[in-house]
Every structure is written in structure tokens, then in C-alpha cells.
C-alpha positions as CSV (number, residue, x, y, z in Angstrom):
1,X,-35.9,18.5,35.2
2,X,-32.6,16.5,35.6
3,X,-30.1,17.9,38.0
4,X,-27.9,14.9,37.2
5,X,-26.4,15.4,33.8
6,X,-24.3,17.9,32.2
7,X,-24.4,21.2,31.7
8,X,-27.1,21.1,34.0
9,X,-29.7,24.5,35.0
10,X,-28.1,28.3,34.1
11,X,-29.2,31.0,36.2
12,X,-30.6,33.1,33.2
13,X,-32.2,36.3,35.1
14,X,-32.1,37.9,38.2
15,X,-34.4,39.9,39.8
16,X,-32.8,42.2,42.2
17,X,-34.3,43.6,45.8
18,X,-33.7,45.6,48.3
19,X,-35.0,42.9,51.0
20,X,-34.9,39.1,51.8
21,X,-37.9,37.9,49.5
22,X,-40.8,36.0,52.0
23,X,-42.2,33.9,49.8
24,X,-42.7,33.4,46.5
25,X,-45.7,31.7,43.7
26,X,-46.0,31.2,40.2
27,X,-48.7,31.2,37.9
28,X,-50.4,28.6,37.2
29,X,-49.4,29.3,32.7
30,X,-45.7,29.5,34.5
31,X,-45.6,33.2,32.5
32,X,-45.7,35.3,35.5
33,X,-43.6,35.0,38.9
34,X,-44.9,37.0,41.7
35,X,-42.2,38.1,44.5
36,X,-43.7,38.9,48.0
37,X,-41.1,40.6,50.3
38,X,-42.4,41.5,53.9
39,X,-39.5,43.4,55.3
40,X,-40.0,46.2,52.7
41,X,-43.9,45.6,51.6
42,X,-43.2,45.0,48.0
43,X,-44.5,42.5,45.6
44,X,-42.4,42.0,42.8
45,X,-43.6,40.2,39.0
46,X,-41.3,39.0,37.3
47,X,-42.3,37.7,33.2
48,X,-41.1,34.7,33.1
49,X,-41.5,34.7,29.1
50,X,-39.8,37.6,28.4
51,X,-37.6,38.3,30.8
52,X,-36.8,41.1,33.5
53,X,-39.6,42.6,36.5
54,X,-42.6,43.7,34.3
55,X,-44.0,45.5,37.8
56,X,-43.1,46.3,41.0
57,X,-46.2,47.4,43.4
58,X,-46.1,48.7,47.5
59,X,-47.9,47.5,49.7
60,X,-47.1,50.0,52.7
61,X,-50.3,50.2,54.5
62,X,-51.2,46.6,54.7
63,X,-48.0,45.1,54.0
64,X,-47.3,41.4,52.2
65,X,-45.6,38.3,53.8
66,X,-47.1,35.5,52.0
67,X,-48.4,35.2,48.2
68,X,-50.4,33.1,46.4
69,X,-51.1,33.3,42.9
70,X,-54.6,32.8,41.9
71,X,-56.1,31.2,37.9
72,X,-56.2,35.2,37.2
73,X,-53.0,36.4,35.5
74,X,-53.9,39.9,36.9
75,X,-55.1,39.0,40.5
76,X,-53.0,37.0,43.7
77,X,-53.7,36.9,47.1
78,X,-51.7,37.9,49.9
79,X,-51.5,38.0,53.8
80,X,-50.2,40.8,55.5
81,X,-46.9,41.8,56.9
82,X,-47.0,41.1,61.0
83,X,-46.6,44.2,62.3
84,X,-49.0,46.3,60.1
85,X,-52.4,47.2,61.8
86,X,-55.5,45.3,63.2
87,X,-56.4,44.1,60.1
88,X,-53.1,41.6,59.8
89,X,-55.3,38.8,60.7
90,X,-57.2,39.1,57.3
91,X,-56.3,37.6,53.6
92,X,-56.6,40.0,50.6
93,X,-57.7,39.5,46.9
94,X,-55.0,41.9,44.8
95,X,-55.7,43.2,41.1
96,X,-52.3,43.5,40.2
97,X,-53.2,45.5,37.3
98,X,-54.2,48.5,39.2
99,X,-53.0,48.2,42.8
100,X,-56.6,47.6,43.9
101,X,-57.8,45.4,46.1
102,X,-61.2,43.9,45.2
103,X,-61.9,41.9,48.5
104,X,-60.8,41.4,52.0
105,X,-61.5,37.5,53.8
106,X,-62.0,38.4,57.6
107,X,-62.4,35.7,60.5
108,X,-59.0,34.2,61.9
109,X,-57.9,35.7,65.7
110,X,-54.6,35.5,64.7
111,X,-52.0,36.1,61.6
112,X,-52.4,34.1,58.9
113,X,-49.6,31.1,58.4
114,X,-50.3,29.7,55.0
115,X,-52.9,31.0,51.9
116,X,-53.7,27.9,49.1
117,X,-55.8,28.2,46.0
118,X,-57.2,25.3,44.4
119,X,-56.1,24.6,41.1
120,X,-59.6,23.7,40.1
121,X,-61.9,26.8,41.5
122,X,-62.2,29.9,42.9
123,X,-61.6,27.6,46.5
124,X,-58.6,28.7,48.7
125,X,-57.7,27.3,52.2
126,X,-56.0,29.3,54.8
127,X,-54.7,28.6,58.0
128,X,-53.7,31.2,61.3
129,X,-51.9,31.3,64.1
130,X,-55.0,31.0,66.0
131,X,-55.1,27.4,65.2
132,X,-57.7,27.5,62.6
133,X,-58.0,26.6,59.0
134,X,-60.5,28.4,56.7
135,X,-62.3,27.2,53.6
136,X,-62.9,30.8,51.3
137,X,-64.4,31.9,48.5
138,X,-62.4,33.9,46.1
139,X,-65.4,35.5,44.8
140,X,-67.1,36.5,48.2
141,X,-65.6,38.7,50.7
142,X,-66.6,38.3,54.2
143,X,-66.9,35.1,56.2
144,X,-65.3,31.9,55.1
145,X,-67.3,29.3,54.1
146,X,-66.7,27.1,56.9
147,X,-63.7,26.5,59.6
148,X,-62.3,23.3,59.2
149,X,-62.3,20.7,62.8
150,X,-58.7,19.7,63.8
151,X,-58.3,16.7,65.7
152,X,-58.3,17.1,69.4
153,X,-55.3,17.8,71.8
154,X,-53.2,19.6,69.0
155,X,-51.2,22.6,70.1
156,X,-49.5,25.5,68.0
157,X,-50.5,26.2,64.1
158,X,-51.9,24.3,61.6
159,X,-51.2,24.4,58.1
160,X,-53.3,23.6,55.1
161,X,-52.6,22.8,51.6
162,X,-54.6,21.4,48.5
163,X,-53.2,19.0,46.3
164,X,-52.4,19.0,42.5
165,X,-55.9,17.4,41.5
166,X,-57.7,19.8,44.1
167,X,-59.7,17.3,45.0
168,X,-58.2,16.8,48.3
169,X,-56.5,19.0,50.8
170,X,-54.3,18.3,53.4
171,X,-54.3,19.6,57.0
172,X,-51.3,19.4,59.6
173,X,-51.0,19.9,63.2
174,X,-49.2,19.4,66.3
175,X,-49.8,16.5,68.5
176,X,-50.0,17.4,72.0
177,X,-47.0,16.2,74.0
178,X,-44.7,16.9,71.7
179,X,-45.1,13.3,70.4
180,X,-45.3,14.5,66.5
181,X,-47.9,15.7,63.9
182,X,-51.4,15.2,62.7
183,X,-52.0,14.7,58.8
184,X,-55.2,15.0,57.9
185,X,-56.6,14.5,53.9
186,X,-59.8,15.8,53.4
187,X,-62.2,15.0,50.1
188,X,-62.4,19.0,48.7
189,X,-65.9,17.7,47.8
190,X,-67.5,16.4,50.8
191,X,-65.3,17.9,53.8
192,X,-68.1,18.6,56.1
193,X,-67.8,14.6,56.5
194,X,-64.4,14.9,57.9
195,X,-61.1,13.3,56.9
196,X,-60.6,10.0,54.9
197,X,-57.1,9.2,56.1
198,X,-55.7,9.9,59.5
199,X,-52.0,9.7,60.0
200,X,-49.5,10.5,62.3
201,X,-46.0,11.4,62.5
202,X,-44.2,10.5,65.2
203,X,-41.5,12.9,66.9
204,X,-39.7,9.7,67.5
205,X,-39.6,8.7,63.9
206,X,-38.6,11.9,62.7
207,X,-35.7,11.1,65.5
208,X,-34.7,8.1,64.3
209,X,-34.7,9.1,60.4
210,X,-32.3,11.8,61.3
211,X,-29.6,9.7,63.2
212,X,-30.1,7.1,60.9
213,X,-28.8,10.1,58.7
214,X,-25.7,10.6,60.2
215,X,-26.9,12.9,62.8
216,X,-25.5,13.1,66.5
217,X,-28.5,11.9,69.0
218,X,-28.3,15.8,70.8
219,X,-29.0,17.2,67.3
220,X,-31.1,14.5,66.5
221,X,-33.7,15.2,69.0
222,X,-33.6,18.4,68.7
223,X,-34.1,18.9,64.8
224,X,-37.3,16.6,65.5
225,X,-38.7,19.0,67.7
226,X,-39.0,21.7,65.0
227,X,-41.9,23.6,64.4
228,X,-43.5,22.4,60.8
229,X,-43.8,25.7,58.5
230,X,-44.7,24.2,55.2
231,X,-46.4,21.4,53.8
232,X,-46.3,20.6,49.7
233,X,-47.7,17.8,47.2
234,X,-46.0,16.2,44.7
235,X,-48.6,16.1,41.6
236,X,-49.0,12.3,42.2
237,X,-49.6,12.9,46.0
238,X,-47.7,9.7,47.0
239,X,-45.1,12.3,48.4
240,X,-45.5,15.2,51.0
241,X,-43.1,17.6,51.7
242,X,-42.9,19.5,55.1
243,X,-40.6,22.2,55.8
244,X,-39.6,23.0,58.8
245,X,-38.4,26.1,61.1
246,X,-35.2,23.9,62.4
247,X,-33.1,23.8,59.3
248,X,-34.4,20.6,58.2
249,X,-37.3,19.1,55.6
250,X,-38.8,16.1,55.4
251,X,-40.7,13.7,53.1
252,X,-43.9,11.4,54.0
253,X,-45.3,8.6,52.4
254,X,-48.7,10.4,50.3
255,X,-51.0,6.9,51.1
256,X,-49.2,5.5,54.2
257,X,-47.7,8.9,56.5
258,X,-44.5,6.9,56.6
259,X,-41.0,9.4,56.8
260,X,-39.1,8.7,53.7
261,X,-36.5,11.0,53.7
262,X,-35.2,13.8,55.5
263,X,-32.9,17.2,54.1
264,X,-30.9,19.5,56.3
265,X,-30.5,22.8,55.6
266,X,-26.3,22.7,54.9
267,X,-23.6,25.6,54.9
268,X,-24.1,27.8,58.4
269,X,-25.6,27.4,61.8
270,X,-26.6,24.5,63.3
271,X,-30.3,25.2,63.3
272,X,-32.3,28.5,62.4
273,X,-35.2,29.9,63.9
274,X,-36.7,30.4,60.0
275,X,-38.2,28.0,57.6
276,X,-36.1,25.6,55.6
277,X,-37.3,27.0,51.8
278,X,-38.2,23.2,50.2
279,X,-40.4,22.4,47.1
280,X,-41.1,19.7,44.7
281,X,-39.9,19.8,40.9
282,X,-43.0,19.7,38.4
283,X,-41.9,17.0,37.4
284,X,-42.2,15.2,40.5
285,X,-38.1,14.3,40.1
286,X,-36.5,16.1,42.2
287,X,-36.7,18.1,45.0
288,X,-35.0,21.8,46.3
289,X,-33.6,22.4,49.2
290,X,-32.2,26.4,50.1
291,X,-28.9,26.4,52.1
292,X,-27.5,29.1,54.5
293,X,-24.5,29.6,52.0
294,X,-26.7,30.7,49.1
295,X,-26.4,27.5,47.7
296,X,-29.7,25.1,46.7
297,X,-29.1,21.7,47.3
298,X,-31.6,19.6,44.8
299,X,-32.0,15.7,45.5
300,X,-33.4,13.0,43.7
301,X,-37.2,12.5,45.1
302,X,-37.3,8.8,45.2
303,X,-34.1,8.0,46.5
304,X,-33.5,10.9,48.6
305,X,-29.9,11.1,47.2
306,X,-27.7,14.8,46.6
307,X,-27.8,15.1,42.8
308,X,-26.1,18.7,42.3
309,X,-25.7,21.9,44.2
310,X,-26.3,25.3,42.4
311,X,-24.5,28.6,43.6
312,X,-25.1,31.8,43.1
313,X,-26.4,33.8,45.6
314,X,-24.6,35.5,48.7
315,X,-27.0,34.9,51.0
316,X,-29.5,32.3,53.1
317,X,-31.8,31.3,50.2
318,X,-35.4,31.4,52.1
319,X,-38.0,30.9,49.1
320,X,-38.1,28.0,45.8
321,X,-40.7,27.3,43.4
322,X,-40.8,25.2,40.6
323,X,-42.0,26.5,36.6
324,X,-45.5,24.5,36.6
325,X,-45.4,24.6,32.9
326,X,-42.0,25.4,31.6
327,X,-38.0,23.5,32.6
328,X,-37.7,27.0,34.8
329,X,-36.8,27.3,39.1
330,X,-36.6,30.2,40.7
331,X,-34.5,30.7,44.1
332,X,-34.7,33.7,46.6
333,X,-32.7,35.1,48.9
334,X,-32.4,39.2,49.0
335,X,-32.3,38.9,44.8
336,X,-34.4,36.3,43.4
337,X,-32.8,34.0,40.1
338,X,-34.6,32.1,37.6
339,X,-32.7,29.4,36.5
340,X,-33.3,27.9,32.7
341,X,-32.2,24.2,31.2
């Protein structure tokens, strides 16, 4: 996907709500975009293919924050909104097709933070507030199939994501002390054994990267002291993405943990208290930053430079994926647009 030529992406569609969209997953045949808003409990599918919402489905008892489309074109999983009943601890297996859902994935103290599904099997990873990460199996409800160990001393939530091969997973979390973050990669295959590279990312680093950027020292420190929200591969895993809830994202070295580049959220307040929306390009290329002014900012992945800023919304965009089969983006903020080369 090149941002850097002319006449660059159109927005072609736009798929309008009545609430700031949470998050935000395509399928894995890029024909179906699924639109999870928690304020209002909707989910939203949008067909990428033809055009236009093909379905609009509430989710008022449970409630949706987070979505995660599954190798079914008919079936996602979701988490539940925060404020709706004792079971928003739990993860949920949706049939789309008629508003059922077939299973319910019980076990974390605490809401859930992040859903992935393999893109091999029927495997998805979840991690809580409770500072645990779960192994599932999408075709078994009940218990997970085990709880991941986290390195010792870590504080706050973890986060949990498998990579494009699904053959390894990665797991973040807090290093006590405030001196940085864990990153863990686990072999999808033989996990019980425990993880096969260790790094760390030090709060220091993350310091230094930022002035380095052109950021006062005060701001400095305090942008590396943000709470990490996201974490992405690129489909060669030598690049991780983390997104942050301090209005800034940053990109580690895959093999080494080393901070390559680092993206502040541009157009508004100094910080914000809610994630920076960040994602890798299927293409590995480039990579999409949302901005307080409605603007995405998208950058060239291997040089970290500005390549072209789209407009079009009025609001903070808070959600991005990336097409994983077609030259397609989409970009939420209260409306969501798909944007075509």
C-alpha cells in the first residue's frame, strides 16, 4: 500500500454510527469488516466487497468492547462492555448469522483487555485485567486450556498477541518499578516450556527515543510512563507495534526488543487517557497512526518517516485495521471509512 505517491487512498464508504466505534477486526478473506462499539452495544458488518453495512446486531444484555474475528465468516468473538453484569469477566463465541451465542470462555477475575485468534486454529489467547493471560479453545466452552506464567515482579495488565505464522505468540507486561516492559515470545507449539526470547524494554529508552524525537524532557518522561494498550506483528515479525494509552506508539525490534521508532498521537491534547489507535499495513510498509483531529497519520515502517496524512473524519479517530487480503484501511472514529487505492 503506498502512501507516498499520487493520487494516493480515497475514502470510498462510510459506515455511519451513532457512537465512538471501540474496536474494530477484519476477516481473515478481507470480505467482511466487523464494527464493535461499546458505548451503544452494537456490532456493526460492514461487506467490504460490496459495499454498505450488510448487518447491524445489539448486544444490550452483555454488551461488546472488543472484537475479534474468527476463520468463520459467520462467527467473531467478543468481550463485554465494562459496566454490564457479573459475567463481564468472560469472552463470547458470536454466530453472527442469528444473534446466538454458541459458547461462553469463563476464568479471568477481572475484564478482559485483549481477545486474539490464531490464524492457524481454532487457538485464541486472551488477556484480563487480573493480570492473567489465557490459552482457549474456540471449540470448548468452559475453562481455558491453561493460564500462561508471566515473569515475576510485573504490575498492571498484560497483553497477549499471536503472530502472522501463529506459531508464536507474544506476551507483554509491566516491569515492576516502573523501569519498562516485559516481552515475552512463546512457541504456540510447546508453551508449557516457557518463553524462547526474553526482552525488555526499558522506561529509560522509551525516554530517550522520544527526546531524541524532538520532545521536551517533562513530556518526555512522562509519555514513557504510559500504560501499553496494544501490541501488533508485522507478518515478518521483525517489527512490533505497541500502542499506548498516552498518545504515543512505538515500534520494537521483532528478534532483538530494541525501540526503533516512536509516533505521537498529533492534532489535540497533550496526552489522552485512551489508547493511541496504531496498526501495521498488510504489506508490512507502512504503518497508521489515528490523530485527535480526525486525521490518520501513516508513516513509512522502516524509516519511521510521515509519508501522508488522510482527513476526513471530525473526530478523535480511536480504531485502524488493515484489508488482509485486498489494497483496503478502514479508520474509526464515531463513523467508520474504508478507504480504497
Amino acid at each position: 500500500m503506498d502512501f507516498s505517491s499520487e493520487p494516493g487512498p480515497k475514502m470510498a464508504a462510510c459506515i455511519r454510527g451513532s457512537a465512538p466505534a471501540s474496536s474494530i477486526s477484519y476477516h481473515e478473506s478481507g470480505c467482511h469488516l466487523y464494527v464493535a462499539s461499546e458505548a451503544d452495544s452494537v456490532l456493526r458488518i460492514f461487506d467490504c466487497v460490496k459495499g454498505g453495512t450488510s448487518q447491524m446486531i445489539k448486544l444490550q444484555r452483555e454488551g461488546i468492547r472488543t472484537v475479534e474475528a474468527t476463520h468463520h465468516k459467520r462467527c467473531v468473538l467478543f468481550s463485554p462492555g465494562l459496566k454490564n453484569g457479573p459475567k463481564k469477566n468472560n469472552a463470547y463465541y458470536l454466530s453472527v448469522h442469528d444473534n446466538k451465542i454458541l459458547r461462553e470462555f469463563e476464568g479471568h477475575q477481572s475484564v478482559v483487555t485483549s481477545i486474539s485468534m490464531s490464524p492457524v486454529d481454532d487457538s485464541f489467547l486472551s488477556s484480563s485485567a487480573d493480570g492473567t493471560v489465557r490459552l482457549w479453545d474456540l471449540g470448548k466452552s468452559g475453562n481455558s486450556v491453561c493460564e500462561l506464567k508471566l515473569p515475576q515482579n510485573v504490575e498492571g495488565p498484560p497483553l497477549a498477541a499471536f503472530d502472522s505464522t501463529g506459531l508464536v505468540f507474544g506476551v507483554t507486561a509491566k516491569m515492576a518499578g516502573d523501569e519498562g516492559n516485559h516481552i515475552n515470545l512463546f512457541d504456540a507449539r510447546n508453551y508449557s516450556a516457557g518463553p524462547f526470547s526474553e526482552m525488555q524494554v526499558k522506561r529509560q529508552d522509551i525516554e530517550a527515543k522520544l527526546r531524541s524525537s524532538g520532545s521536551t524532557p517533562e513530556r518526555a518522561y512522562a509519555l514513557s510512563r504510559s500504560e501499553w494498550t496494544s501490541i501488533d506483528f508485522n507478518k515478518s515479525g521483525k517489527q512490533i507495534l505497541i500502542g499506548t494509552n498516552g498518545g504515543v506508539a512505538l515500534t520494537v525490534d521483532g528478534y532483538e526488543g530494541s525501540l526503533m521508532h516512536s509516533f505521537q498521537m498529533e492534532g489535540g491534547a497533550d496526552s489522552s487517557p485512551l489508547p493511541m489507535a496504531a496498526c501495521f499495513t498488510s504489506d508490512d510498509k507502512s504503518i497508521l497512526c489515528g490523530n485527535h483531529d480526525g486525521t490518520v497519520s501513516c508513516y513509512q515502517a522502516d524509516s519511521g518517516l510521515l509519508a501522508r496524512k488522510l482527513r476526513g473524519h471530525v473526530d478523535r479517530v480511536n480504531c485502524l485495521a488493515s484489508n488482509p487480503k485486498y489494497a483496503q484501511i478502514a479508520t474509526s472514529c464515531t463513523n467508520t471509512a474504508v478507504w480504497v487505492w
